[in-house]
C-alpha positions as CSV (number, residue, x, y, z in Angstrom):
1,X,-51.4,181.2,116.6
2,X,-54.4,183.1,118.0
3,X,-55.4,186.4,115.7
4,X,-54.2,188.4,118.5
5,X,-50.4,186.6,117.8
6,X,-51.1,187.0,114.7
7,X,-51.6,190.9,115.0
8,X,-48.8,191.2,117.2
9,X,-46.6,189.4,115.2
10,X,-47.2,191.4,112.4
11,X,-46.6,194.6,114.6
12,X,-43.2,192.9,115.7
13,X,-41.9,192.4,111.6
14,X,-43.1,195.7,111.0
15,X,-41.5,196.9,113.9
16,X,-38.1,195.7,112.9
17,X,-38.6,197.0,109.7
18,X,-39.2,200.7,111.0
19,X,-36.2,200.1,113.5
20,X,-34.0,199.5,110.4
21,X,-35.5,202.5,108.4
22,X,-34.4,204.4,111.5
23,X,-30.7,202.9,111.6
24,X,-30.6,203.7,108.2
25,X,-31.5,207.6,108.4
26,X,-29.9,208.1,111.4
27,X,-26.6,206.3,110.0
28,X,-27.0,208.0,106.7
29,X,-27.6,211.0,107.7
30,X,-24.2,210.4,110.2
31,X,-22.1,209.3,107.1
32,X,-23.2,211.7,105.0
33,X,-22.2,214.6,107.3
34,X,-19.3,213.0,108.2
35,X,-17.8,211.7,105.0
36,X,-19.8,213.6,102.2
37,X,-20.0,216.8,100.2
38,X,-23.2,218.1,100.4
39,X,-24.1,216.8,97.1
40,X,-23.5,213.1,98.4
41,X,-23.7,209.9,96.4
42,X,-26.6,208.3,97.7
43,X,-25.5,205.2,96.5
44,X,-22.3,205.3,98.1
45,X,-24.0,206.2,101.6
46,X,-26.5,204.0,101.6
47,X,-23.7,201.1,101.0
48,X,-21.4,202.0,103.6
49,X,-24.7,202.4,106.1
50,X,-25.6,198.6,104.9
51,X,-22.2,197.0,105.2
52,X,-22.1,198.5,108.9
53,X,-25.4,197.0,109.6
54,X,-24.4,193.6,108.5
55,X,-21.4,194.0,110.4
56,X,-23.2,195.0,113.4
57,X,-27.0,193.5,113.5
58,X,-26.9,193.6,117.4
59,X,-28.1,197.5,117.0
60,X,-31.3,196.4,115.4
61,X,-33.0,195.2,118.3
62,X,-30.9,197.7,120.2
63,X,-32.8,200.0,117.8
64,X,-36.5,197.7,118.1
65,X,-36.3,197.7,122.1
66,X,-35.9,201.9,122.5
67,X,-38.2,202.5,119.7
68,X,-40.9,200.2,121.3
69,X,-39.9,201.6,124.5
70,X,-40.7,205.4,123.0
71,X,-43.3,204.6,121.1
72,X,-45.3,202.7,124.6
73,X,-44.2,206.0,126.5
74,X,-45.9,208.1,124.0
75,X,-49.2,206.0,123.9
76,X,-49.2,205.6,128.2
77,X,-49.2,209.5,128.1
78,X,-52.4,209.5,126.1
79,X,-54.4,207.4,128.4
80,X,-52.3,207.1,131.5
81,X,-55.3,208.2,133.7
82,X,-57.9,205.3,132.5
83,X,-54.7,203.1,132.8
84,X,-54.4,203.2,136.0
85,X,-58.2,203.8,137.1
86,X,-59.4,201.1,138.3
87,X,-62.7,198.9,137.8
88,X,-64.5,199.6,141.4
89,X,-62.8,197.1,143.4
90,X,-60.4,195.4,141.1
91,X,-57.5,196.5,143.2
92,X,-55.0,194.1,145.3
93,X,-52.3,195.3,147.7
94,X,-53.1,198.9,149.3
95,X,-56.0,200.3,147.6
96,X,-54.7,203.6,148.8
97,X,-51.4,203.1,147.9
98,X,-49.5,206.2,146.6
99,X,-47.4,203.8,144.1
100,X,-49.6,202.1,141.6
101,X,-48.9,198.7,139.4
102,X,-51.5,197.9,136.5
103,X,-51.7,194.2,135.8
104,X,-53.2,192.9,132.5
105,X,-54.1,189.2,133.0
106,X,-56.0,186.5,132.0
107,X,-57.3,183.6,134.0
108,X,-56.3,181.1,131.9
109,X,-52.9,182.4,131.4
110,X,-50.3,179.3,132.8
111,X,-48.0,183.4,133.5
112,X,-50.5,184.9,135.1
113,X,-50.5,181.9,137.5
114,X,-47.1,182.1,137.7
115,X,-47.2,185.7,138.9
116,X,-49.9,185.6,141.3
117,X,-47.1,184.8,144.2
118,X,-44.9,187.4,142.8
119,X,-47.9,190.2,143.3
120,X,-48.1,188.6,147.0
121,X,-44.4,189.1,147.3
122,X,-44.4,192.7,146.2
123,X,-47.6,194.1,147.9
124,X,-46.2,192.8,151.1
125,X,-42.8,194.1,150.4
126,X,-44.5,197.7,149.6
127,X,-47.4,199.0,151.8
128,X,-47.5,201.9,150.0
129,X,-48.5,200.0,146.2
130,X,-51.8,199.5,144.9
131,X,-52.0,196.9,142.1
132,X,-54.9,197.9,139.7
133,X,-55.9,194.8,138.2
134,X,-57.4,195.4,134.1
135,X,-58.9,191.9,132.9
136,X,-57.7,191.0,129.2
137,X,-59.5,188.0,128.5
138,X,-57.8,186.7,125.0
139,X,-56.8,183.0,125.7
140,X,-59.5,180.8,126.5
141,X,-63.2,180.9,125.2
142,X,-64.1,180.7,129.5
143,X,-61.8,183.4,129.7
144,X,-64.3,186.2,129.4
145,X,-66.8,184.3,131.9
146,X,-64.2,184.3,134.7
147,X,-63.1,187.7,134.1
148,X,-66.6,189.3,134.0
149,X,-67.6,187.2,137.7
150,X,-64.1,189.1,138.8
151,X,-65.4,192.0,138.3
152,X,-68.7,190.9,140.0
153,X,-66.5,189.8,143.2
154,X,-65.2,193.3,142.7
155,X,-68.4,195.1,143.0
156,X,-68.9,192.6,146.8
157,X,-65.7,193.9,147.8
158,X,-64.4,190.2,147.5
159,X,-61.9,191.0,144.5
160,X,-59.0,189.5,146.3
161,X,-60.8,186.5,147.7
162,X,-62.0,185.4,143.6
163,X,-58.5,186.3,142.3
164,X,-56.9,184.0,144.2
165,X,-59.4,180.9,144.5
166,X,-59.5,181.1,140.7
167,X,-56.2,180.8,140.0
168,X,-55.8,178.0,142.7
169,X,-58.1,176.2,140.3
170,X,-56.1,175.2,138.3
171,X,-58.2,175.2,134.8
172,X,-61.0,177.3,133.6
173,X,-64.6,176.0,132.9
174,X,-68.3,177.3,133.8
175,X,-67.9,174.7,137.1
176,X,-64.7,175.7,138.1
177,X,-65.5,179.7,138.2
178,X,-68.8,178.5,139.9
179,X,-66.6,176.8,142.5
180,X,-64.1,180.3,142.7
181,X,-66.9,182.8,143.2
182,X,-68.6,179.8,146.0
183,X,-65.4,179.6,148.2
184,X,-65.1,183.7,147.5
185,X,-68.0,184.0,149.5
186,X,-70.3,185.9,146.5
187,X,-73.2,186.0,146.5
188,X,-73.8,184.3,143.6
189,X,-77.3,185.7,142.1
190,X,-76.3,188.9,142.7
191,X,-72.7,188.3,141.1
192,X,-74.7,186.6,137.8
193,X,-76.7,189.4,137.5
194,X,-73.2,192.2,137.8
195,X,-71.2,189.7,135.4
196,X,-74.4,190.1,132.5
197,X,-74.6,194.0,133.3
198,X,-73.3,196.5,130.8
199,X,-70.9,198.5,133.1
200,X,-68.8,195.2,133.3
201,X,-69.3,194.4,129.5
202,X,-67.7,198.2,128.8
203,X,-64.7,197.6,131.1
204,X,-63.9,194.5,129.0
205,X,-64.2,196.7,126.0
206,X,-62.1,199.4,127.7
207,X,-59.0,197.0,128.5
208,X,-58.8,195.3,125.3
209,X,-58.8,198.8,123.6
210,X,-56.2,200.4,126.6
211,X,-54.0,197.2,126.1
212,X,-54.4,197.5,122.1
213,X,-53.3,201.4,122.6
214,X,-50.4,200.0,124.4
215,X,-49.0,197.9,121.9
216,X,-49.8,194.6,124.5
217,X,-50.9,191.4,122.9
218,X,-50.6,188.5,125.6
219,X,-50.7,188.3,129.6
220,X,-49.0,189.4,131.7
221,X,-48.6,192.6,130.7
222,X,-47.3,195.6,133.2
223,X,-47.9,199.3,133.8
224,X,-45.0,201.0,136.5
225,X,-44.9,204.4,136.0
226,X,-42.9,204.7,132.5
227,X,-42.4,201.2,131.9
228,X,-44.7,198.9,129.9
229,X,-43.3,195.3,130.7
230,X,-44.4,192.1,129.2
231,X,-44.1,188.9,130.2
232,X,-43.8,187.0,134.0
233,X,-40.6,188.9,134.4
234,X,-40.6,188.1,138.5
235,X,-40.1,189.8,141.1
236,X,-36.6,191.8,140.9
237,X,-37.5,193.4,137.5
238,X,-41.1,194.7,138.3
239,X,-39.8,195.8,141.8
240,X,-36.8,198.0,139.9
241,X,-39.7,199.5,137.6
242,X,-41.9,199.8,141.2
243,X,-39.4,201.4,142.3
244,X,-38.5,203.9,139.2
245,X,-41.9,204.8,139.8
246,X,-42.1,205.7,143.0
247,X,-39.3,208.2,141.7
248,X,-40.8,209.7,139.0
């Protein structure tokens, strides 16, 4: 497990633990209204709120799933704007689009892959979304190569073009991203020179720190509107949260 598992497991256990701190005021508290004098046995309370717990442990990751969900809201609303800004070029879909979906990905992310036909699927099934694009490289000790000659591509205009030919790939290596950034039609001493420049080196900052604030610890991660997803979730679920935020 990568440190970045490691941290996000650790947010998971303390998570739950929070969640059940939660159940157990908001159950107390219940109990105690309900059943108490105002000078309540604590003791007594806090065994009736247990024993209903251990009857009923579905409610903690009832409880885990909308506190996540709040807390994710909460965070989005602090940087919502730099969210969903995208690096110069970094955009698939409608650049213009008036409904916007933030990918976090990773090159050498067997998901991401997995998703890149889903992204097809939904940008031609919505002319109206733009699909900001925020490189997370975290997997693969090439992955922070190919991400920063994406964003080199982005600067050509050929974004799309290096996207695709490096996940066609197939497996991540100097030679291979040499190869994506070749058939992307890049020039390739002016992309060099973009991928070692500090405005590229800053947006990799900036995403790891956005996806940090968001609680997101592996690829792919989403951004629709309210909704932080994680996961290759397909096509159906991000198009419901496309579609909540088209609403909103």
């Amino acid at each position: 497990m990568t440190s970045t598992q490691d941290k996000t497991a650790a947010g998971r256990r303390r998570t739950v633990l929070v969640a059940g701190a939660i159940v157990l005021a908001a159950l107390g508290g219940w109990f105690a209204h309900r059943q108490f004098a105002p000078v309540a046995d604590r003791a007594a309370v806090e065994q009736i709120v247990r024993s209903y717990i251990l009857e009923h442990p579905e409610i903690l990751p009832e409880a885990m799933d909308n506190l996540q969900r709040n807390q994710g809201r909460t965070q989005l609303a602090q940087v919502r704007t730099p969210v969903e800004a995208p690096f110069p070029g970094a955009v698939l879909g409608n650049p213009r689009g008036s409904v916007t979906l933030v990918e976090f990905t990773d090159f050498a992310c067997g998901y991401c892959r997995k998703s890149v036909g889903d992204i097809a699927a939904l940008a031609k099934a919505n002319p109206d979304l733009k699909i900001v694009i925020r490189e997370l490289p975290i997997i693969s000790p090439h992955s922070a190569a190919a991400a920063k000659m994406a964003l080199a591509a982005a600067e050509q205009g050929k974004y799309p073009q290096f996207h695709d030919a490096m996940f066609s790939a197939g497996q991540l290596d100097p030679a291979a991203i040499e190869t994506a950034a070749s058939a992307a039609g890049l020039d390739l001493e002016r992309a060099r020179k973009v991928a070692a420049s500090a405005p590229v080196a800053e947006e990799i900052q900036r995403n790891l720190a956005l996806a940090q604030k968001l609680g997101f610890g592996g690829t792919p991660s989403w951004v629709a509107g309210d909704e932080l997803i994680s996961g290759a979730v397909g096509t159906d679920r991000l198009a419901e949260a496309i579609k909540a935020a088209r609403k909103s």
